[in-house]
N, C-alpha and C positions, 0 to 999 in steps of 0.2 A: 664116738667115732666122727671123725671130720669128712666132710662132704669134698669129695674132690671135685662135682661139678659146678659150677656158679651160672648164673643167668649172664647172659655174653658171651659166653667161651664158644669156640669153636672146635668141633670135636670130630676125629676120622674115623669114620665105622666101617668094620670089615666087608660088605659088602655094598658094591653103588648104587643110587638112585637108579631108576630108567633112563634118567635124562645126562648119566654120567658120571656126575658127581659124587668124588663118597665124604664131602664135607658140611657138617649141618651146625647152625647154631643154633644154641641152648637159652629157648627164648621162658621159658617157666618150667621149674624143677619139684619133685614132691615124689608121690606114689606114682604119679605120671610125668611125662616130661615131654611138654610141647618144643617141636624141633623146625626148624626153619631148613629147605635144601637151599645151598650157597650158589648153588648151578641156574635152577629154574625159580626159587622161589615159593614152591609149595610148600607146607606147613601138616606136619600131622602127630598125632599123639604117641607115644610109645611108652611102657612100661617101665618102670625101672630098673626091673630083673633086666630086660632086655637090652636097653642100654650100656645098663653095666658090663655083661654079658660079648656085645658086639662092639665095644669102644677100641678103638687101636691106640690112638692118638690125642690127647688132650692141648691144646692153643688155648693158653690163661686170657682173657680179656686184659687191656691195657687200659689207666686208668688213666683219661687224658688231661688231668688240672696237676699231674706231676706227684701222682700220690697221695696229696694233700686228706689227711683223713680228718 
């Protein structure tokens, strides 16, 4: 099964931070997934059930050298 989250993407989850925002980037992925808030800056761990679970929106990372693989 293919992973649809990547390290960089930016992802909308059902419900918002306290400080607003409901958009976090996907800063290390696994059994856990370190998530960045896009609003304040805070960082904290979340499960994977969980994410998967609460995601709305997926924002793919842009690959800024043109692709080039």
């Amino acid at each position: 099964m293919a992973d649809r989250f990547d390290v960089g993407d930016i992802i909308k989850m059902k419900k918002p931070h306290p400080c607003g925002s409901q958009e976090w980037e996907v800063l290390r992925t696994g059994a856990d997934f370190r998530l960045k808030c896009m609003g304040c800056g805070h960082q904290i761990m979340v499960s994977r059930k969980l994410v998967e679970k609460n995601t709305r929106q997926i924002t793919k990372k842009t690959q800024p050298d043109g692709g080039a693989q």
